[in-house]
ZAMARGU-4260 file (C-alpha; in steps of 0.2 Angstrom, whole numbers, plus 5000, padded with zeros to 4 digits):
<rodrens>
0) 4875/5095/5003 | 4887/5097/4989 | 4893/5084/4978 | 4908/5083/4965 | 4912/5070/4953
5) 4932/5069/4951 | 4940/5062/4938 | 4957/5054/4940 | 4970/5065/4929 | 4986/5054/4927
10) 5002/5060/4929 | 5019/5051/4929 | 5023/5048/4947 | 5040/5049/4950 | 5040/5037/4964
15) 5048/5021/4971 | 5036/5013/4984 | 5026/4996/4983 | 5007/4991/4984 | 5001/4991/4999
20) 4987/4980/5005 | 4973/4991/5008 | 4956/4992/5012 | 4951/5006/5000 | 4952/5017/5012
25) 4952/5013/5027 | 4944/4997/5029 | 4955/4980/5025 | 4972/4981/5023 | 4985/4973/5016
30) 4983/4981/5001 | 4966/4982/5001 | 4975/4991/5000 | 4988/4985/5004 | 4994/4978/4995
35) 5010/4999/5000 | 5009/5004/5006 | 4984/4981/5003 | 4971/4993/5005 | 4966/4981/5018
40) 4980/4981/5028 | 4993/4971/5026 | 5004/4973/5013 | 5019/4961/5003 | 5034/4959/4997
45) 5049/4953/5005 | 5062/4945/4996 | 5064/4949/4979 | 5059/4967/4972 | 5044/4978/4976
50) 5021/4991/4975 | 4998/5004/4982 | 4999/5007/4989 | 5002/4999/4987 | 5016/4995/4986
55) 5014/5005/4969 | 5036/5014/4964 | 5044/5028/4958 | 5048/5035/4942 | 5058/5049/4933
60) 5050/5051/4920 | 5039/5036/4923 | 5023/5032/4917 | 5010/5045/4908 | 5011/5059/4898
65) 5011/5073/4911 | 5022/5071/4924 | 5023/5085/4936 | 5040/5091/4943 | 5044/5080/4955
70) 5053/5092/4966 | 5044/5107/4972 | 5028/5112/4983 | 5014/5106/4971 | 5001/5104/4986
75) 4982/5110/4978 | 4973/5119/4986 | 4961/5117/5000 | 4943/5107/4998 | 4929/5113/5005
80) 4917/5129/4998 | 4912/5135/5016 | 4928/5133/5029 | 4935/5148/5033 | 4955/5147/5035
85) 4957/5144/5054 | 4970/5138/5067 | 4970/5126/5083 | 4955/5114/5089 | 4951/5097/5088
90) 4948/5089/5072 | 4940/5071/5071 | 4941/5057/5058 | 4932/5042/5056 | 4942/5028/5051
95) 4940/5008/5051 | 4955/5000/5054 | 4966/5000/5069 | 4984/5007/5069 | 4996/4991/5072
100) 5014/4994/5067 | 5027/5007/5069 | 5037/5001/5054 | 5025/4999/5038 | 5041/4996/5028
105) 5038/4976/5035 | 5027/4964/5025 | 5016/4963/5042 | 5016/4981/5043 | 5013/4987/5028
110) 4995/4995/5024 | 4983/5008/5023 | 4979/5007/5041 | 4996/5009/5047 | 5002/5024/5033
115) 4985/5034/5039 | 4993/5036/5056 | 5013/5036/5049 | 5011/5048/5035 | 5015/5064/5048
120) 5025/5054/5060 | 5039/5043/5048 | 5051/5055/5036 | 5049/5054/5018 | 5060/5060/5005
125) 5044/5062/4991 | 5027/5059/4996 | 5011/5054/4985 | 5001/5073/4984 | 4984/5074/4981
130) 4973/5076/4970 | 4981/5068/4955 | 4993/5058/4965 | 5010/5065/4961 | 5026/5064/4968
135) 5034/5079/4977 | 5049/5080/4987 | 5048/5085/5008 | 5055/5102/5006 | 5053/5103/5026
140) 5065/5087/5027 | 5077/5088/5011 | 5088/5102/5004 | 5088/5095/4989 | 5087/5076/4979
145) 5096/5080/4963 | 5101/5066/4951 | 5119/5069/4947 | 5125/5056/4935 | 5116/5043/4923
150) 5128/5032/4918 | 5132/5027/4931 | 5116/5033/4938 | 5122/5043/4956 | 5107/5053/4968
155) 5112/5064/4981 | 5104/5068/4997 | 5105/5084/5006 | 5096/5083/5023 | 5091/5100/5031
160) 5103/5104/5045 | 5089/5104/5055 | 5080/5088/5053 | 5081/5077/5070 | 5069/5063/5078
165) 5059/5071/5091 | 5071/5065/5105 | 5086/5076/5096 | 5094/5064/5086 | 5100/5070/5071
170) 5089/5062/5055 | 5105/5062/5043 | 5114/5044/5035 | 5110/5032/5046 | 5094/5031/5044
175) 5096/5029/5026 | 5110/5016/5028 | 5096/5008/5039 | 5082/5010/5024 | 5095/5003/5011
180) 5101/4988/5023 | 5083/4982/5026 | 5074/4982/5010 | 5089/4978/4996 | 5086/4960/5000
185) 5104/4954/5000 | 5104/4946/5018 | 5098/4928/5023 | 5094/4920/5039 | 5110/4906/5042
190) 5109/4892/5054 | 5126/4882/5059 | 5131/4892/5045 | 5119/4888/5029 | 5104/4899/5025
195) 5087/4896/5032 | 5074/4890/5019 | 5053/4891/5020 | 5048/4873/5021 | 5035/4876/5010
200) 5040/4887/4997 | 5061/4883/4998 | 5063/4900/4996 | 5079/4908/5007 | 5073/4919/5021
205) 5078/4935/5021 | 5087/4943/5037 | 5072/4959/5036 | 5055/4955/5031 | 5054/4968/5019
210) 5038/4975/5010 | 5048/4975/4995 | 5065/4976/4987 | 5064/4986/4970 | 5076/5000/4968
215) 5083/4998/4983 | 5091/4981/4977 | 5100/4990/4964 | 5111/5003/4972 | 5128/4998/4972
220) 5132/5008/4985 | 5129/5021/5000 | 5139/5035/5005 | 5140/5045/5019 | 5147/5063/5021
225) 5157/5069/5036 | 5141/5078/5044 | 5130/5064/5039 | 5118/5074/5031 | 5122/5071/5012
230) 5119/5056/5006 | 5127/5049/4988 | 5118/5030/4982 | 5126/5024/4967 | 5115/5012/4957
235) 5123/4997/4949 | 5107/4997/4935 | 5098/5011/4931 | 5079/5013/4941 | 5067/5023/4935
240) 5058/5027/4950 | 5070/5034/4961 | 5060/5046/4971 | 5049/5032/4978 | 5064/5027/4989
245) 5069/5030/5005 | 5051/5034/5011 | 5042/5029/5029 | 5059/5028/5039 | 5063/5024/5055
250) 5075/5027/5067 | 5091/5020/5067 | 5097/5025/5080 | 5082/5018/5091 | 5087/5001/5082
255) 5105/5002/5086 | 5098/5006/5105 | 5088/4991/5107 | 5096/4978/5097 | 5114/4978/5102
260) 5121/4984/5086 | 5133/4997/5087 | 5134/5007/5073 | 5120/5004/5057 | 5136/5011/5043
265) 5149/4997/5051 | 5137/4985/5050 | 5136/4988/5033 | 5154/4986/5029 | 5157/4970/5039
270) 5140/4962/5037 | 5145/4952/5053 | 5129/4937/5053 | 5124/4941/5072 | 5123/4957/5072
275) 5113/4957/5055 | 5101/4945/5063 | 5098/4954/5080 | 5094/4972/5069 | 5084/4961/5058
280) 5073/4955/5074 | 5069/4969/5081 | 5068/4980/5063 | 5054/4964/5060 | 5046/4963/5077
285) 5051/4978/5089 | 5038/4991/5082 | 5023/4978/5081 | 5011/4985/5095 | 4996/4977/5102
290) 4981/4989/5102 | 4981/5002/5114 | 5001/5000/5115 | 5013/5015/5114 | 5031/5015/5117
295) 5035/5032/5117 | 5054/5031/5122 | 5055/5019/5103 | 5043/5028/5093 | 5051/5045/5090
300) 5041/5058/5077 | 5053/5062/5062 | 5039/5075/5054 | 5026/5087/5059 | 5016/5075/5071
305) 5017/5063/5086 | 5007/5050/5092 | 5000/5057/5108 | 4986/5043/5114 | 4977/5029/5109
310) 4963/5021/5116 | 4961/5001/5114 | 4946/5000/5100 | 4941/5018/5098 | 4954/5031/5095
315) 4970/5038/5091 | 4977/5055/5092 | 4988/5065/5083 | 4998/5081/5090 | 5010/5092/5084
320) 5027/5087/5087 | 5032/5101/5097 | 5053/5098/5090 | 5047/5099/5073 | 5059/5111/5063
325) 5045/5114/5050 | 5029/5123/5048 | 5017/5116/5063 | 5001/5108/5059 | 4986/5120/5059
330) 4978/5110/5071 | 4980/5108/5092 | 4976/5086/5087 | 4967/5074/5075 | 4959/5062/5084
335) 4959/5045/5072 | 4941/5038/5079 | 4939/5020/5077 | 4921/5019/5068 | 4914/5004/5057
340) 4909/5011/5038 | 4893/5009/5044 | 4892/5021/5056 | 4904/5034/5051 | 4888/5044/5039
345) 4878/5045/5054 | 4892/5053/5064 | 4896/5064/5051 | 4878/5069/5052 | 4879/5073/5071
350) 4894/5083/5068 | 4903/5069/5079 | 4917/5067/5066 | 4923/5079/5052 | 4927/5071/5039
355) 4928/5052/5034 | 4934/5043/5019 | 4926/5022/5018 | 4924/5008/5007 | 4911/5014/4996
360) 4895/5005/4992 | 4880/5012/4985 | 4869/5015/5001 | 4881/5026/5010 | 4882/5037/4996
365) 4865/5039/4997 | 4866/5042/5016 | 4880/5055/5011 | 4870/5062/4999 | 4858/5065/5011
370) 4866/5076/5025 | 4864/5094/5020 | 4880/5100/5029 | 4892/5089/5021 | 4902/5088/5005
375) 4904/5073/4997 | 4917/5070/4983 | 4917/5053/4972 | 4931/5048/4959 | 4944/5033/4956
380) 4961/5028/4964 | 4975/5018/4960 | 4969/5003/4971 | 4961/4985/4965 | 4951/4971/4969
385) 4957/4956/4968 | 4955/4937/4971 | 4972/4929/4973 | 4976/4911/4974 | 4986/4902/4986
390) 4998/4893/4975 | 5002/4881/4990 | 4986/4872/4988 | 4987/4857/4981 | 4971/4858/4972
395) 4974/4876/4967 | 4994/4869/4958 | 4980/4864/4943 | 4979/4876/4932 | 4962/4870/4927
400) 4954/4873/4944 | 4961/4890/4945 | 4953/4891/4926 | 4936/4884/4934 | 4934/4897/4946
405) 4939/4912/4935 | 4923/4907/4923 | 4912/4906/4936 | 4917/4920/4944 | 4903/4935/4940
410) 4914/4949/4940 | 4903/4959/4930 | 4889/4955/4942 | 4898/4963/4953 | 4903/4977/4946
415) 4885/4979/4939 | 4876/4977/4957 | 4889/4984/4969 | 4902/4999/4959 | 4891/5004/4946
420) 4879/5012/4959 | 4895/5021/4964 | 4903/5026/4946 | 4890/5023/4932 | 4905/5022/4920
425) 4913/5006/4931 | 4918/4992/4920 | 4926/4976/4923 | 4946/4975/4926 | 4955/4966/4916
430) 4973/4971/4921 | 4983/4971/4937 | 4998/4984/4932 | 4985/4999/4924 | 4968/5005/4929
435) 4955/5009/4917 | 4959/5025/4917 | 4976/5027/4914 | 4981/5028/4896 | 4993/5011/4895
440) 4979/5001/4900 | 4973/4987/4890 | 4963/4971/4891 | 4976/4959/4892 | 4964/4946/4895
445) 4957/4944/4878 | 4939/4945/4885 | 4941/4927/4891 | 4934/4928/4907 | 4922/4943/4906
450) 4905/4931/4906 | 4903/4918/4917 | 4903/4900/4908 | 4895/4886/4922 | 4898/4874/4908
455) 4914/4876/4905 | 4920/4879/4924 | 4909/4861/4928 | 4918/4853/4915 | 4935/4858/4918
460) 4934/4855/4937 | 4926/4836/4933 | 4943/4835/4923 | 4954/4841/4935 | 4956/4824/4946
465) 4949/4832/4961 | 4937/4826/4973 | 4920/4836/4971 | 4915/4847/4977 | 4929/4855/4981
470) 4931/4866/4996 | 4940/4885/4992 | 4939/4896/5006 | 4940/4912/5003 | 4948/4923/5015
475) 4946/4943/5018 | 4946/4957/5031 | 4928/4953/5041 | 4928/4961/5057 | 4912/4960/5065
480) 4914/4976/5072 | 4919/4987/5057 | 4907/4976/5042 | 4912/4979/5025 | 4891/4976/5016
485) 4901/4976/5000 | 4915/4962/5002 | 4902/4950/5012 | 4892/4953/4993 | 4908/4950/4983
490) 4907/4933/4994 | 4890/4928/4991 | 4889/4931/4974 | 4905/4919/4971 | 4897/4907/4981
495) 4879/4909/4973 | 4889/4903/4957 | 4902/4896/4956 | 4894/4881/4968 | 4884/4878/4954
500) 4901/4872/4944 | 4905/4861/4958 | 4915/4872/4971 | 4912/4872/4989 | 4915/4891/4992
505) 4916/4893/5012 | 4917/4911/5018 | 4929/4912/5027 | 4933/4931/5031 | 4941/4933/5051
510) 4943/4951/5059 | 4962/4946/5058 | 4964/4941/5041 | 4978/4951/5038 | 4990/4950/5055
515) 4985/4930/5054 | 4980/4923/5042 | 4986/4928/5028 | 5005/4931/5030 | 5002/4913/5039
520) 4994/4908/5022 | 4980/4900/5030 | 4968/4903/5016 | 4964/4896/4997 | 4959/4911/4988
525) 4962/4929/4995 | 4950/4943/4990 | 4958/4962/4996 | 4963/4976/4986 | 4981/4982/4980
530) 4982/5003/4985 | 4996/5010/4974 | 5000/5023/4960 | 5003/5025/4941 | 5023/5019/4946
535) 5025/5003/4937 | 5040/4994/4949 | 5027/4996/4964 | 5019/4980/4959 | 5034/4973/4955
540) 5037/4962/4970 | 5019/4958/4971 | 5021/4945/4955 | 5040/4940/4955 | 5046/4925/4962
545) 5050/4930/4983 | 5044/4945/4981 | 5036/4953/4996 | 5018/4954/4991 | 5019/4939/4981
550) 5008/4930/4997 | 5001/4917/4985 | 5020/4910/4982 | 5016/4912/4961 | 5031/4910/4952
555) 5034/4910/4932 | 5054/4915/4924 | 5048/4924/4911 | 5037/4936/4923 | 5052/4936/4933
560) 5063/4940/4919 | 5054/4952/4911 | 5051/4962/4927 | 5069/4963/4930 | 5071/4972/4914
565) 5055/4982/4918 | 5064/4988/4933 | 5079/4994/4927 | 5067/5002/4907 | 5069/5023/4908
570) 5059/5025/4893 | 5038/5025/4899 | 5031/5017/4882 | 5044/5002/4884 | 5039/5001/4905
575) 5019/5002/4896 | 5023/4986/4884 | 5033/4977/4895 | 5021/4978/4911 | 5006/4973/4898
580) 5018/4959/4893 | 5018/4953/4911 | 5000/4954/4913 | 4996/4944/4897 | 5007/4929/4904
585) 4995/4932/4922 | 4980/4930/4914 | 4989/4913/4905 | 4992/4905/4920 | 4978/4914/4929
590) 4989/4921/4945 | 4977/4929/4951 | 4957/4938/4944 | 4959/4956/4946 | 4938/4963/4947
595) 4938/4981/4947 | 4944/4997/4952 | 4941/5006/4966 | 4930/5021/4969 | 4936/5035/4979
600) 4924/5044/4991 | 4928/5056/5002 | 4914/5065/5013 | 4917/5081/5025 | 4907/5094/5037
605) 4905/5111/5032 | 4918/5120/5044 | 4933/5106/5038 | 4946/5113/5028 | 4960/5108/5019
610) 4955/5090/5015 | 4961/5086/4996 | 4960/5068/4990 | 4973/5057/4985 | 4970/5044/4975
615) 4987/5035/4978 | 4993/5024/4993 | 4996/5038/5004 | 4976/5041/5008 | 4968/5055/5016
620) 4981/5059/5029 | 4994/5066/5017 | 4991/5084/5021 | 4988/5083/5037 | 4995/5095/5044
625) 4986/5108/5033 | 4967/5104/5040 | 4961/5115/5048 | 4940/5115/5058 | 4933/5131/5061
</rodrens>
């Protein structure tokens, strides 16, 4: 067995993308990750601008102090000390959360789980690289991206001649007409001619329920040449993060097939209401599938792979697209196998699976650390836990209950009992915008919150005019057959003590927490993980008001004001102060507790090859086409 300790080098990610929910990895998703791209699997933002991964967004020169080129092949080499280069077979990969959505660019449809599957299907301009995260640009897919102008700040587009969907439509300008049109934000549902407003929130609804609207909100405009294959945005304020646009897109042309619409670029111009709304339904609802569900004749590959099967509950298969224009994949399939954490160490044992990438805890390391015939690599990511109120709760309206449960919340507890196994040096997060490792990070929380206080929680919430105890129940990813051990912890310690302040915690974590429950908002405190990057206007939308990832409905104007400037800052130690600004008014009103960041571990067989970490939202599957089993 080989073990390697990898320390998270920051660059500046020139990128444009928001947090995703994720499940670190492959277990919960909105962002848990992802919020992105949640790592757990379902992800924010919708109105208002936007993470992951998680988002997480994208940045020239954005954050850090070593930015990579952003154009350019920058892949790292292969992992592994033992696998021989080789071509063909059948990989496995043990994964455990279920594909869902064709479209992760929705608020429904964006997370870890869905991006595993998308990242070798959907085109991107840039992707997330691995190791350090970086952004590069698809030299398979573009010519070239060149910023041309910066006052007025004007990108150009030049899409390989070659490029098409995998049923022979051209990927050119419509499809980034269609990206621009969904995500900038600008359209509102109407009824008998005024605009449709949440009953609960009075928020506008937007025509497209967008993940996020950053960057994309600020181009002025989009223009087509005569081929369709360059494409010229002009932006009407300057955004840093550029690169993280137009990434994860679908086909237009399958849109215009199945929702009426005739052509994507005349909609643009006449913005006629009905047509607007029938693209929105279907760019909202028409790539939702129910497990087990292709739809082969709307699901066309724009990259290297294609979904060739999918079993209900146990797997799904990745093939080369066989009209790909590019370099094929090394491999004759991947085969994503549906396997709980749990049981994914034992299968790599038993050579059942080749490589496998959970939500860490302290056991399974141990159980990696055991198989002789594996390599198993541990470092830290761009992705959060986090505890998140639902700012429709009455109760919750009060800042002194949400102040209650912050102190009696053992977040170093938690890091001592459950991370610190994984990455002796874990310490308590105390900011939502940086990780720990990142150079702009700082304690924005003054300390105020880093013991816990059963005094002080008990007297505030005896305060707060509610009836005790009060009931919270906290919601998160618990699917019986896929257990996450560390999140049912997470749930117990918060109940083991912050009862004792006069809470009520009920655990109330549902195997559909993120399809259901929580865009439905049927929750009082969320607890998943964000999966982003070290862009900055990725957890944009996550904290301004209508904001795609902003579940909780938080709102506050000076956030909102000073993320709008942050949006549009080009100079990374002004995007630092501002984003630490932001946080410092978070931790005032107590948004949301952010507890720790998360540890990366990967674990794969002797004869895999080609696997390289990535501690952004992409995940594992990010060089896919370059694994090779021997």
């Amino acid at each position: 067995m080989i073990t390697r300790r990898k320390s998270t080098k920051l660059v500046a990610v020139l990128a444009g993308v928001s947090l995703v929910a994720a499940a670190c990895g492959d277990d919960d998703a909105p962002a848990d990750s992802s919020p992105a791209t949640s790592e757990d699997g379902t992800t924010p933002p919708a109105t208002g601008d936007t993470t992951p991964p998680a988002t997480g967004d994208t940045t020239p020169p954005a954050t850090g102090d070593s930015a990579p080129p952003a154009t350019g092949d920058t892949t790292p080499p292969a992992t592994g000390d033992s696998a021989p280069p080789a071509t063909g077979g059948s990989f496995t990969y043990g994964y455990g959360q279920e594909f869902s959505d064709f479209n992760n660019n929705t608020i429904g449809g964006n997370s870890v789980k869905n991006g595993i599957v998308l990242n070798g299907v959907l085109p991107d301009t840039f992707y997330f690289s691995g190791p350090e995260g970086a952004l590069v640009m698809d030299e398979n897919l573009m010519e070239s991206v060149e910023l041309t102008s910066e006052d007025p700040q004007v990108v150009e587009y030049v899409v390989n001649p070659e490029a098409a969907w995998s049923d022979g439509d051209p990927i050119d300008c419509d499809d980034f007409q269609l990206a621009f049109m969904s995500s900038n934000g600008k359209y509102i549902r109407q009824k008998d001619g005024a605009p449709v407003t949440d009953p609960e929130s009075g928020l506008e609804l937007p025509v497209f329920d967008t993940a996020g609207t950053t960057g994309y909100e600020q181009i002025e405009s989009l223009e087509c040449s005569e081929d369709g294959k360059t494409i010229t945005t002009t932006y009407a304020t300057p955004y840093p993060d550029w690169q993280g646009l137009f990434t994860n897109m679908v086909p237009a042309h399958i849109l215009e097939q199945e929702s009426g619409v005739e052509d994507i670029g005349a909609l643009l111009e006449s913005e006629d209401q009905a047509q607007l709304e029938a693209a929105g339904e279907f760019w909202n609802t028409g790539w939702v599938l129910e497990p087990g569900q292709l739809k082969p004749e709307i699901m066309p590959s724009g990259d290297a792979f294609n979904i060739g099967s999918w079993e209900a509950g146990q797997s799904l298969t990745l093939v080369p697209n066989e009209a790909y224009w590019g370099p094929p994949p090394q491999l004759d399939e991947i085969v994503i196998l549906l396997l709980a954490d749990t049981a994914q160490a034992q299968a790599l044992a038993n050579q059942e699976i080749q490589a496998m990438d959970p939500q860490p805890n302290a056991d399974l390391l141990a159980q990696l650390e055991g198989i002789e015939s594996a390599t198993v690599e541990t470092g830290e990511a761009f992705t959060f836990e986090h505890f998140d109120f639902n700012f429709n709760n009455d109760a919750l309206k009060n800042r002194d209950v949400r102040e209650a449960f912050a102190k009696c919340l053992p977040r170093q507890q938690m890091v001592d009992e459950l991370i610190k196994p994984l990455n002796p040096e874990a310490e308590v997060l105390n900011n939502r915008w940086f990780e720990g490792f990142e150079p702009g990070y700082e304690d924005t929380s003054g300390g105020a919150y880093d013991e816990v206080d059963i005094e002080g929680a008990t007297a505030l919430l005896e305060g707060a005019g509610v009836e005790l105890p009060l009931k919270l129940r906290i919601g998160w990813l618990n699917d019986p057959e896929a257990p996450n051990l560390r999140r049912a912890n997470e749930v117990a310690l918060a109940k083991q003590s912050c009862d004792q302040a006069g809470f009520e915690i009920v655990d109330s974590g549902t195997a559909t927490f993120f399809d259901v429950e929580l865009p439905e908002g049927n929750y009082d405190i969320a607890m998943f993980a964000w999966a982003g990057s070290a862009l900055k206007t990725g957890s944009s939308s996550t904290y301004q008001k209508g904001g795609g990832n902003n579940l909780g409905n938080y709102n506050n104007e000076d956030v909102n004001t000073l993320i709008k400037e942050l949006n549009t800052e080009l100079d990374p130690a002004r995007v630092e102060e501002l984003a630490n600004e932001v946080d410092t008014i978070l931790w005032e009103d107590l948004a949301t507790i952010p507890v720790f960041t998360f540890p990366n571990l990967l674990a794969y067989s002797e004869n895999a090859g080609g696997l390289v970490a990535n501690p952004a939202q992409n995940g594992l599957t990010w060089n896919a086409e370059q694994w090779t089993v021997s």
